[in-house]
N, CA, C and O atoms as a DFTB+ gen file, in Angstrom:
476 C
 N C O
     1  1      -5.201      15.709      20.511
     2  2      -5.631      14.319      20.550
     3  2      -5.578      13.861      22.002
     4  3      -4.609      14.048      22.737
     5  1      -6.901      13.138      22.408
     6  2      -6.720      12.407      24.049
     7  2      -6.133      11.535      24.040
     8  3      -6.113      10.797      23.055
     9  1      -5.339      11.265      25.289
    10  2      -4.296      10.309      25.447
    11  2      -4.716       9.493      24.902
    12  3      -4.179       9.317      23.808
    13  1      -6.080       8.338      25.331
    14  2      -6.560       7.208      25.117
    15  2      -6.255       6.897      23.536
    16  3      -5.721       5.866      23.128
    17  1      -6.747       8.112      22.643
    18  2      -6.646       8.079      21.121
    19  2      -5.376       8.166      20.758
    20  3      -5.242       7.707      19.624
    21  1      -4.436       8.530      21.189
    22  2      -2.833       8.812      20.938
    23  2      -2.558       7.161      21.396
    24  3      -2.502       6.371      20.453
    25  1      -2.424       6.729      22.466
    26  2      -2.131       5.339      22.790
    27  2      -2.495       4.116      21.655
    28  3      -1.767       3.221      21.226
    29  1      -4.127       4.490      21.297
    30  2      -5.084       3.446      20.661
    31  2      -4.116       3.476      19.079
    32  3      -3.689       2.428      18.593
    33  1      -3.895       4.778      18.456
    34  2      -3.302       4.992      17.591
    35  2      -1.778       4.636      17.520
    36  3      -1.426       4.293      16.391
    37  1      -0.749       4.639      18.517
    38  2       0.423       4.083      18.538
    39  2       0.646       2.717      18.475
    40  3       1.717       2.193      18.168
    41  1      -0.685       1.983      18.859
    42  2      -0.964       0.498      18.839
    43  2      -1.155       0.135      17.953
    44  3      -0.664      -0.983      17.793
    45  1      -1.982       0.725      16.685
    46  2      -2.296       0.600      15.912
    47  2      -1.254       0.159      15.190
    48  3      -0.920      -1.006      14.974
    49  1      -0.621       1.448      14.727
    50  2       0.342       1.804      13.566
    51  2       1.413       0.658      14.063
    52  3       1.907      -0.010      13.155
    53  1       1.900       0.303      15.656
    54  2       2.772      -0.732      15.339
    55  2       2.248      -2.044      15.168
    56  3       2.900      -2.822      14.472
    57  1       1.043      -2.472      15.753
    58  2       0.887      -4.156      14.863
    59  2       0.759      -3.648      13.162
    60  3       1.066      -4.386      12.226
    61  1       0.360      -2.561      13.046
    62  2       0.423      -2.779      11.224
    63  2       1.478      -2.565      10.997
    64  3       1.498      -2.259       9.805
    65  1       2.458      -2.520      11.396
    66  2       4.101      -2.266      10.883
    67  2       4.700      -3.112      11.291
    68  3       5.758      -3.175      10.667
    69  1       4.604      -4.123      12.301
    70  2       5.120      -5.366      12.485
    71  2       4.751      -6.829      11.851
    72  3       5.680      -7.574      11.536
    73  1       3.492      -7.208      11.677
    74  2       2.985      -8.081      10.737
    75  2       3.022      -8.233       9.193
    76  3       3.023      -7.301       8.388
    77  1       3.050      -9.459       8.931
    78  2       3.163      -9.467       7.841
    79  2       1.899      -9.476       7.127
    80  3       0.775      -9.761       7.541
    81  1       2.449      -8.965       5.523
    82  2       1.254      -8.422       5.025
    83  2       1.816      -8.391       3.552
    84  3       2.891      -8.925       3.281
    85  1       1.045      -7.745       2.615
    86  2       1.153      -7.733       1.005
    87  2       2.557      -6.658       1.116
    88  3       3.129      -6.577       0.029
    89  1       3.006      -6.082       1.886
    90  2       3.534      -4.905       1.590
    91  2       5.315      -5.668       2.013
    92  3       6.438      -5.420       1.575
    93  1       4.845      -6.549       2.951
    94  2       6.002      -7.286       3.348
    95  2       6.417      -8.449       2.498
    96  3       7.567      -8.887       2.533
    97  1       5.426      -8.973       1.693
    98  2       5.895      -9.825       1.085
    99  2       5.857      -9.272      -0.361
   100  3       6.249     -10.172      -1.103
   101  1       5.653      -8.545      -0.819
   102  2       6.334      -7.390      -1.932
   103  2       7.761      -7.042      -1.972
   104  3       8.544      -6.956      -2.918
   105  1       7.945      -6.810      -0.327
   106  2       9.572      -6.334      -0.436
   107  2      10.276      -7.334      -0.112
   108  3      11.484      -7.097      -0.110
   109  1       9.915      -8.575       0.219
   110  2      10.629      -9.950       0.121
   111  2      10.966     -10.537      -1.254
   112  3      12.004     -11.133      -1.544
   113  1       9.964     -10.284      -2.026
   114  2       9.718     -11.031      -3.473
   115  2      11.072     -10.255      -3.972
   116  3      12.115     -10.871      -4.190
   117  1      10.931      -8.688      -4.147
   118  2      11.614      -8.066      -4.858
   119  2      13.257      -7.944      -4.315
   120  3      14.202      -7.622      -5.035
   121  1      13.308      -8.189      -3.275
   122  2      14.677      -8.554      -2.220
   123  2      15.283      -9.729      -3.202
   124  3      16.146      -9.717      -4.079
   125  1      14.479     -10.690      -2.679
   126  2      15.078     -12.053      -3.287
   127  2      15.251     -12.251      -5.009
   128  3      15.810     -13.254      -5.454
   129  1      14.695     -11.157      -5.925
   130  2      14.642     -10.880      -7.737
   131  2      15.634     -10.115      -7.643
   132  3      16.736     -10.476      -8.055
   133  1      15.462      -9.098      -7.168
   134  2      16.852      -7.681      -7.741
   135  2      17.887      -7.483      -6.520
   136  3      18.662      -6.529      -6.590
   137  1      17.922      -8.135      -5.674
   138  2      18.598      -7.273      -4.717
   139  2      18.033      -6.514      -3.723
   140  3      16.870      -6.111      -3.751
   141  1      19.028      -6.257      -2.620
   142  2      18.986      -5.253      -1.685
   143  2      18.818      -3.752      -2.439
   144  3      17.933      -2.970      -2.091
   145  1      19.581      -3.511      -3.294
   146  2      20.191      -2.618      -3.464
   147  2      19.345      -1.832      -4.209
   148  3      19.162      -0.663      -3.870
   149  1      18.569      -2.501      -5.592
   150  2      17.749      -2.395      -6.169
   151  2      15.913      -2.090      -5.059
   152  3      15.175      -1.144      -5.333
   153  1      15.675      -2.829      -4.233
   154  2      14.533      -2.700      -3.899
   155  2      14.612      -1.099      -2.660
   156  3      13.637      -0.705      -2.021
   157  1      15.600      -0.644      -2.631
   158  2      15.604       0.120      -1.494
   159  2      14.527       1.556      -1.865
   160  3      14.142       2.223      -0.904
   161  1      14.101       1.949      -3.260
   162  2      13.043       2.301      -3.458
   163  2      11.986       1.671      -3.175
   164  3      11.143       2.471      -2.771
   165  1      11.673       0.794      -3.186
   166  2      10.687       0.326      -3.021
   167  2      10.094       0.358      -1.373
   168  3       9.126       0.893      -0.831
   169  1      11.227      -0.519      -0.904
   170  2      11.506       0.214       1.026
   171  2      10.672       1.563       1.320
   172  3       9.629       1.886       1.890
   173  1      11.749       2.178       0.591
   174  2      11.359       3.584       1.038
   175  2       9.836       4.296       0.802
   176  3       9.526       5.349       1.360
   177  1       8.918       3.538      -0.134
   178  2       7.797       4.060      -1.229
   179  2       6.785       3.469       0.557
   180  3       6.284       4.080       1.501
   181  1       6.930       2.145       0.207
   182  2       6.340       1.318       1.629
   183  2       6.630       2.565       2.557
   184  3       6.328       3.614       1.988
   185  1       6.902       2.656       3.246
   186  2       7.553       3.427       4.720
   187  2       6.712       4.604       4.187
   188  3       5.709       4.856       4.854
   189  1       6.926       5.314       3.182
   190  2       6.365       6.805       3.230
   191  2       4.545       6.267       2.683
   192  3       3.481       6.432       3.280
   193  1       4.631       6.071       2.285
   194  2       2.745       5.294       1.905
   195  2       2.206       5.353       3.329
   196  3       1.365       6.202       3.625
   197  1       2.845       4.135       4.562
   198  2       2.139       3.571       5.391
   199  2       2.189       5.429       6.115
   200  3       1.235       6.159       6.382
   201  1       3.298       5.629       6.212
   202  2       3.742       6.859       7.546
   203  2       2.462       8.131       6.582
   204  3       1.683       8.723       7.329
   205  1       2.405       8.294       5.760
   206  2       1.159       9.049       5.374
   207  2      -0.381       8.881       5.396
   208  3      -1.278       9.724       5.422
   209  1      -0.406       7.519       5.377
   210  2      -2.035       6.594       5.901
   211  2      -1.768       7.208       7.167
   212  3      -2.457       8.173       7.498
   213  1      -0.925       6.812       7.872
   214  2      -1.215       6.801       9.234
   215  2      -1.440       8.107      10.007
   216  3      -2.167       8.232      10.992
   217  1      -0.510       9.319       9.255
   218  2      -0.570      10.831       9.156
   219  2      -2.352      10.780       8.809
   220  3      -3.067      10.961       9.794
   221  1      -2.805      10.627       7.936
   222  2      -3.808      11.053       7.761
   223  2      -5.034      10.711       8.485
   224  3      -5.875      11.553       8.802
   225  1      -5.128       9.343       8.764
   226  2      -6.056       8.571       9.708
   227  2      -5.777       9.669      11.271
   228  3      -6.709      10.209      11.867
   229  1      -4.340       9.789      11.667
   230  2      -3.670      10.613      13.185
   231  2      -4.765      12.139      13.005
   232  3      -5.576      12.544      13.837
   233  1      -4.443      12.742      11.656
   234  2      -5.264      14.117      11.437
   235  2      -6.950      14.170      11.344
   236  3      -7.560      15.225      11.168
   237  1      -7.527      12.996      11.476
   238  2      -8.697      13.050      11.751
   239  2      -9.523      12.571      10.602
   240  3     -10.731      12.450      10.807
   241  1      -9.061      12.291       9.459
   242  2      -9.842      11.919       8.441
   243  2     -11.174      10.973       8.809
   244  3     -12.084      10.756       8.008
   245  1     -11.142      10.701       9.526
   246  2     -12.441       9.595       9.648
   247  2     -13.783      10.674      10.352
   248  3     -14.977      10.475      10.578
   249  1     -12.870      11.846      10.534
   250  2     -14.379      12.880      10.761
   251  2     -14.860      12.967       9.406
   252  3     -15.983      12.530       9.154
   253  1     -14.397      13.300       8.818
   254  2     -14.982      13.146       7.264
   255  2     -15.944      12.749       6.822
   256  3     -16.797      13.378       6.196
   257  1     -15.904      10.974       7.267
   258  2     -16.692      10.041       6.945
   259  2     -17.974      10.076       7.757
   260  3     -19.041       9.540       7.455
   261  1     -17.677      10.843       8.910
   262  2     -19.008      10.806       9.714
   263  2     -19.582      11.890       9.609
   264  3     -20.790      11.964       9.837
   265  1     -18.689      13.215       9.159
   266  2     -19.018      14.561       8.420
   267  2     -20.198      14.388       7.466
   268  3     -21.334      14.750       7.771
   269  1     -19.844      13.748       6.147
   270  2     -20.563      13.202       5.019
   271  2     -20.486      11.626       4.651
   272  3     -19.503      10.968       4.309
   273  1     -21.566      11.308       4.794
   274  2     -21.728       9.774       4.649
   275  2     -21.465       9.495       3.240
   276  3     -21.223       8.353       2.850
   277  1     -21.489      10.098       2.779
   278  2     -21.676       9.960       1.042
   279  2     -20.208       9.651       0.559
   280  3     -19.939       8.969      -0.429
   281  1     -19.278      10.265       1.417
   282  2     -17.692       9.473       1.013
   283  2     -17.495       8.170       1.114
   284  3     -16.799       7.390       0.465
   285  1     -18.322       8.022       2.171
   286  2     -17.942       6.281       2.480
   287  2     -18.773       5.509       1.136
   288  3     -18.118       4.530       0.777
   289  1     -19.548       5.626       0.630
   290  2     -20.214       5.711      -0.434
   291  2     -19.375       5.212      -1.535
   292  3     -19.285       4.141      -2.134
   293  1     -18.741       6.456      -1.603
   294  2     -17.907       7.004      -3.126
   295  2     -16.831       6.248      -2.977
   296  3     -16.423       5.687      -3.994
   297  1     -15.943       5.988      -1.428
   298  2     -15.006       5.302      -1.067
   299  2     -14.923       3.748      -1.382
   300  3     -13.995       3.166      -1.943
   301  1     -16.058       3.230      -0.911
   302  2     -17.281       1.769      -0.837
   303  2     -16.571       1.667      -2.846
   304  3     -15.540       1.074      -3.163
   305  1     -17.515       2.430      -3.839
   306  2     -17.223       2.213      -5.106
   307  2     -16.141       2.281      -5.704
   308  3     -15.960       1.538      -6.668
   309  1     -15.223       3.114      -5.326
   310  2     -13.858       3.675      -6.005
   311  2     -13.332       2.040      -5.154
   312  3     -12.476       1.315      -5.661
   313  1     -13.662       1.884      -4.535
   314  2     -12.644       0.402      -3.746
   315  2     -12.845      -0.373      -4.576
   316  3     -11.850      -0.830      -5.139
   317  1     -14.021      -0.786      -4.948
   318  2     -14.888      -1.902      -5.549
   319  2     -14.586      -2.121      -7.024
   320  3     -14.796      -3.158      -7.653
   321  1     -13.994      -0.842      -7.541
   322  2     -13.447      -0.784      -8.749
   323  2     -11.944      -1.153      -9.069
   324  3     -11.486      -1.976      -9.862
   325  1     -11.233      -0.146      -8.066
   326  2      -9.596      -0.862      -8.101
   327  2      -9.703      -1.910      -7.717
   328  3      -8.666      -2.335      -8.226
   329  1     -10.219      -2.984      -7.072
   330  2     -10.477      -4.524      -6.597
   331  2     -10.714      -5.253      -8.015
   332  3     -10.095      -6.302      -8.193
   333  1     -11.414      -4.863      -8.862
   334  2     -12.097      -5.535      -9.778
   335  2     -10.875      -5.354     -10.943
   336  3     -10.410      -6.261     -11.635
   337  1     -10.515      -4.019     -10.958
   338  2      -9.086      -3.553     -11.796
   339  2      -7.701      -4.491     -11.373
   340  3      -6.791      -4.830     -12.129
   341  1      -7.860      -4.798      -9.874
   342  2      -6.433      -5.200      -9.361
   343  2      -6.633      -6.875      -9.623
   344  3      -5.718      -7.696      -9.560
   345  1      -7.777      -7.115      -9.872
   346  2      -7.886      -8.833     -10.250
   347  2      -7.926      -9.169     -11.305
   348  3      -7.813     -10.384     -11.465
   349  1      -8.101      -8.301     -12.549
   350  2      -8.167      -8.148     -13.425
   351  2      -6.364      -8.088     -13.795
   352  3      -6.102      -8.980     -14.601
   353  1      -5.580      -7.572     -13.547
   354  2      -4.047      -7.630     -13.816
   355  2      -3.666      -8.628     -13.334
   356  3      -2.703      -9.048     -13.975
   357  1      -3.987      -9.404     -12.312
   358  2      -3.437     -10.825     -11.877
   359  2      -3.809     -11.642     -12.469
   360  3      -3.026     -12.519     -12.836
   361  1      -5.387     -11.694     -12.860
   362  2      -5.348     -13.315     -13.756
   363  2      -4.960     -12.825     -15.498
   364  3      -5.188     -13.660     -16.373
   365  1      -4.410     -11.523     -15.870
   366  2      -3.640     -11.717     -17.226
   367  2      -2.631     -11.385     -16.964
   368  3      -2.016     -10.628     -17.715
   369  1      -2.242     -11.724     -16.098
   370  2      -0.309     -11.708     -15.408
   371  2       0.399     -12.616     -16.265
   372  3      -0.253     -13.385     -16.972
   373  1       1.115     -12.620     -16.279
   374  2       1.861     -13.604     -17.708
   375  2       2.569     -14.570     -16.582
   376  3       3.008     -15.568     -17.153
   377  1       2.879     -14.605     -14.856
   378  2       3.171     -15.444     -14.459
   379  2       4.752     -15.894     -13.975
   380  3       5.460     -15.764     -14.974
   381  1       5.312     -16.222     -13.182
   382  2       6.451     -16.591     -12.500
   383  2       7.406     -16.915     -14.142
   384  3       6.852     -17.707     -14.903
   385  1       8.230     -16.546     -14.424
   386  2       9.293     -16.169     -15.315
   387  2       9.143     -16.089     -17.176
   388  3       9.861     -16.319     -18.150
   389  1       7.436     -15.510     -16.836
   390  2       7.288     -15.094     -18.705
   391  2       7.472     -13.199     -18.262
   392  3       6.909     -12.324     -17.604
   393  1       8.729     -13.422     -19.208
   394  2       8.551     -11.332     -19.394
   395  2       9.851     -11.355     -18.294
   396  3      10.187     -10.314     -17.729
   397  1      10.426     -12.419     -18.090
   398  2      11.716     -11.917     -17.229
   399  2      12.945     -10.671     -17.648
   400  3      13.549      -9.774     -17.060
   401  1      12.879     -11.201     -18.913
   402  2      13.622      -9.547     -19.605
   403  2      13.272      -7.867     -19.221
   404  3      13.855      -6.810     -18.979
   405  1      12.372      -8.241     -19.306
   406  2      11.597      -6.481     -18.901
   407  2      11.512      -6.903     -17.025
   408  3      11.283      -5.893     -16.360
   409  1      11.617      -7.797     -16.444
   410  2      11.180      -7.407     -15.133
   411  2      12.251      -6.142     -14.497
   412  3      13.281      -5.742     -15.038
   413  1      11.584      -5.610     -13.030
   414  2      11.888      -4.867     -12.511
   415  2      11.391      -3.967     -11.180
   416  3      10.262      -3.555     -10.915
   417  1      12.426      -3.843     -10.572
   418  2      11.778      -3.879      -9.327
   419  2      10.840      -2.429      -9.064
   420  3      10.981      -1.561      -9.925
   421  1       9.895      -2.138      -7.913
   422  2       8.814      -1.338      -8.045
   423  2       9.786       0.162      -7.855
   424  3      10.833       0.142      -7.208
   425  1       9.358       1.186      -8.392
   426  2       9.741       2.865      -8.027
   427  2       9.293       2.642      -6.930
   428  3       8.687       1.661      -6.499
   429  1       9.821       4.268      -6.113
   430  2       9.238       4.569      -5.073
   431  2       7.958       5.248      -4.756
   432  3       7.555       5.334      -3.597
   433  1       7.064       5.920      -6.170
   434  2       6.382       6.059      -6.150
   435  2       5.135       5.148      -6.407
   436  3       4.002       5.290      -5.947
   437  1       5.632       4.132      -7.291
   438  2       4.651       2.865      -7.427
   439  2       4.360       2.452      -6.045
   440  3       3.254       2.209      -5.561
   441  1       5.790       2.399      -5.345
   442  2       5.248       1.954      -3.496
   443  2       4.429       2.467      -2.815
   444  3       3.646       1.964      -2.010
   445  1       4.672       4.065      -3.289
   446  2       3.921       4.558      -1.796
   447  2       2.476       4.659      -2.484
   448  3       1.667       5.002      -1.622
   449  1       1.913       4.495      -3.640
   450  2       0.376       4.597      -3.525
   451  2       0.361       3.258      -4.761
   452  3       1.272       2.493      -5.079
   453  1      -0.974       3.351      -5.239
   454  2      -2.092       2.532      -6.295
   455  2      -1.342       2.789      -7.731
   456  3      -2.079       2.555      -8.689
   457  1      -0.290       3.136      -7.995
   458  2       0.595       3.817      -9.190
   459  2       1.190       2.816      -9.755
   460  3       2.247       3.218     -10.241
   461  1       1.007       1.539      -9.958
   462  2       1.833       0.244     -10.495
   463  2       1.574       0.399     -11.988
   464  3       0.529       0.030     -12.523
   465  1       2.581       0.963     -12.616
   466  2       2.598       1.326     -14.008
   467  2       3.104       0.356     -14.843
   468  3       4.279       0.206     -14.509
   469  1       2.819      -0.419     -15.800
   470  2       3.244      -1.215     -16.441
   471  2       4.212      -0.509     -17.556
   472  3       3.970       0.421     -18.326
   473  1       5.495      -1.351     -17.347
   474  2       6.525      -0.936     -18.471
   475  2       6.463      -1.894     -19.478
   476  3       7.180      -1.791     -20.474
């Protein structure tokens, strides 16, 4: 990797790891419901998710996209679908303290990818 791209990329990865974002206020929500103690999966799911985006974006994946256009494509739809799926669970969310019995804070695998499994 050329310096310029190693630099551009270290810049990167830290404003997205310093700002706040869905991932930060996920582990706030669940901080302030279960605990420290309880969310530290969740911590950890975050951290290995982002540090593997960023592994993968570092390994070149975006040749890919310019490799075959047709991912960005497939990428474009598969997005367009979990979007439509992920709005679809929020407006039949039952809402700030219906289902408090069953709540619980996220695995570490629910963190690190699209895996939010309903119990």
């Amino acid at each position: 990797m050329a310096p310029d791209q190693l630099i551009a990329f270290c810049l990167s990865a830290l404003a997205a790891s310093m700002t706040p974002g869905p991932n930060n206020a996920m582990l706030l929500a669940s901080g302030a419901n279960f605990g420290m103690r309880r969310t530290i999966p969740h911590m950890a799911g975050v951290v290995l998710g982002f540090a593997f985006m960023m592994a993968c974006v570092g390994a070149g994946l975006g040749g890919l996209f310019i490799a075959f256009p047709i991912l960005q494509d497939i990428l474009w739809a598969a997005g367009t679908v979990y979007l439509i799926w992920l709005a679809w669970k929020i407006a039949t969310a039952t809402g700030v303290g219906g289902d408090a019995a069953r709540a619980h804070p996220l695995t570490f695998l629910q963190a690190a990818g699209p895996y939010a499994k309903k119990h």
